[in-house]
C-alpha positions, 0 to 999 in steps of 0.5 A: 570800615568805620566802627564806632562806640556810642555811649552815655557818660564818662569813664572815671577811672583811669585804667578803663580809659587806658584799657580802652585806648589800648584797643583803640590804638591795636583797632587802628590797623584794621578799621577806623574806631571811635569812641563817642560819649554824651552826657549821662543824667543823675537819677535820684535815689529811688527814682519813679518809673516815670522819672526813669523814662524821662531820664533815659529819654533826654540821653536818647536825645543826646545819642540820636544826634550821632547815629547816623542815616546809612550806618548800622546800629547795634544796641547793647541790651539783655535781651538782645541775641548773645553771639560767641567771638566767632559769631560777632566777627562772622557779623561784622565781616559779612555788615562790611561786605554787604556794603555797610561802612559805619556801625554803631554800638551803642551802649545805655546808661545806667538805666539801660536805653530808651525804647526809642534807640532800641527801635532804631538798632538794627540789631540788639545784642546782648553780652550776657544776661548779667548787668555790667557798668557801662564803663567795663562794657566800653572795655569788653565790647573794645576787646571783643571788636578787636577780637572780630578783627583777628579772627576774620584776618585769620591771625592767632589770639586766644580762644 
């Protein structure tokens, strides 16, 4: 299985980029991870709506070039179907034995995705209904994937 964070920005600070790379590194046993970052947009201080979606729409652009005819993609979004560890990882096991070898996290920028990635996931999931930085979501969603992959190979890790 090949799984991949698809994602808009950089991550500045140096313990979010280890914090990552650590699972990066523990992940290696067990699928093929990668993490795939496009450029983010300023937004002006008090942005119009309109000047939002136009925001959102040219890393929409940036992102369709990566999400990949044949993978599956998961959108990142308060209003998609929150799941526990167990849930996650009973999803992604039964995504690899139905035949699916790629999935897509995607995950917004600081203005969430556009309507047009949303429509293309295959499924929207949602962490919390709280609003997080998508340089710590990078960190969770990492963490919650390795996670997955203890639990579906039956080895211990924290509950």
């Amino acid at each position: 299985m090949k799984i991949t964070i698809l994602c808009v920005g950089k991550i500045k600070e140096k313990f979010y980029r280890d914090a990552v790379a650590e699972y990066e590194k523990r992940l290696s046993r067990y699928c093929r991870f990668e993490v795939t970052e496009v450029a983010d947009e300023k937004t002006p201080d008090h942005a119009s709506e309109n000047m939002e979606l136009l925001i959102k729409e040219k890393e929409a652009e940036r992102m369709e070039k990566y999400l990949k005819e044949g993978a599956y993609v998961i959108a990142l979004a308060i209003e998609g179907k929150q799941l526990d560890s167990v849930e996650l990882s009973q999803k992604i096991d039964s995504l690899g034995t139905s035949g699916i070898s790629h999935i897509i996290f995607v995950i917004g920028g600081s203005l969430g995705l556009a309507e047009r990635i949303l429509k293309r996931a295959d499924y929207k999931l949602s962490f919390s209904k709280m609003t997080f930085p998508h340089q710590l979501m990078r960190v969770i969603l990492s963490e919650q994937i390795y996670r997955s992959y203890r639990i579906i190979n039956h080895e211990p890790y924290h509950k």
